[in-house]
N, C-alpha and C positions, 0 to 999 in steps of 0.2 A: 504494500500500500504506500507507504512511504518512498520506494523508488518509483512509482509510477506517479506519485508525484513531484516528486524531485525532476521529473524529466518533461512534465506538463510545463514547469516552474523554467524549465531552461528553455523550452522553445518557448516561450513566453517572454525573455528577456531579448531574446534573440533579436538585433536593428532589424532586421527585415520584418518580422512578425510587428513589430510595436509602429513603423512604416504603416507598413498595408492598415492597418488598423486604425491610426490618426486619419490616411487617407479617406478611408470610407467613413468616420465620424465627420469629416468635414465634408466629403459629397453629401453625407444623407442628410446633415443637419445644418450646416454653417455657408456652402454655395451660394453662391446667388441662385442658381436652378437646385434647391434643396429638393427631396423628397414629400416634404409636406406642401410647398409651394405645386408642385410638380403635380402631386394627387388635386389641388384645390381645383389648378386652372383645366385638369382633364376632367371634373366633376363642372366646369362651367362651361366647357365645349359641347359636353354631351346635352346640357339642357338646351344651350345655343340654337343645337341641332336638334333638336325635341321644337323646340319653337319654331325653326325657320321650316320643320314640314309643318304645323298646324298652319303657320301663316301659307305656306303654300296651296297648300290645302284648300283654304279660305279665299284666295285669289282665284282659282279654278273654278270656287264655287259662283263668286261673284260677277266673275265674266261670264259664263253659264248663265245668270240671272239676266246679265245686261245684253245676250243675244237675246235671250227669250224676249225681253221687255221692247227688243228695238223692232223683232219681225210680228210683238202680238199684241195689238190695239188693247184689246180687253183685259191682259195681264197687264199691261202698262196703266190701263184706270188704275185696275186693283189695286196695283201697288202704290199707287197715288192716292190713293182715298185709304188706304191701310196705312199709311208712314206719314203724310203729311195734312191729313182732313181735309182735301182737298172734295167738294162736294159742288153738284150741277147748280143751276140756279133755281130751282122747286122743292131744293131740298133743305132739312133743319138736319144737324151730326150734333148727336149729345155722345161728349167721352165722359165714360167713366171707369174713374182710378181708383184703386185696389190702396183702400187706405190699411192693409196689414203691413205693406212692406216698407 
C-alpha cells in the first residue's frame, strides 16, 4: 500500500504531470474561451436556432396568408373586419372584451 503510493506521489511531482495539469486548469477554467463560457454560448446558439425556425416558421405562414388574402376578395373582408373592425356602411360592430385576462 505504501509503495503504491509512494509511486502515485512520484508521478505526481513529476514537471510534466504538474504541466499538463496547470494547462488544463487554465483551458477549462481561466481562458478567455473557458469551459463554462464555452457551454453558456452553445446553450445560446441552440435556442438562437430554436427561434430563428419558429420565426421561420411564422414567415411561411404569413406569406401563405398574404397570397391567400391578395387572390381572395372574401378572405381579404374577413380579415379586415376580424383584425381591424372594419364594417360596411349599414352596419353597427359591438366588440366585446374578455374582462378575465
Amino acid at each position: 500500500m505504501k509503495n503504491t503510493l509512494l509511486k502515485v506521489w512520484n508521478v505526481l511531482r513529476n514537471k510534466y504531470v504538474i504541466a499538463t495539469v496547470v494547462f488544463l486548469l487554465v483551458l477549462l477554467f481561466f481562458d478567455e474561451y473557458n469551459l463554462m463560457d464555452t457551454r453558456r454560448v452553445n446553450r445560446q446558439v441552440k435556442s438562437l436556432r430554436a427561434e430563428e425556425k419558429e420565426l421561420r416558421e411564422a414567415m411561411i405562414e404569413d406569406s401563405l396568408r398574404a397570397i391567400s388574402l391578395k387572390d381572395n376578395l372574401d378572405a381579404m373582408e374577413r380579415y379586415g373586419r376580424e383584425n381591424y373592425y372594419m364594417k360596411r356602411a349599414d352596419e353597427d360592430i359591438y366588440v366585446i372584451k374578455d374582462r378575465r385576462k
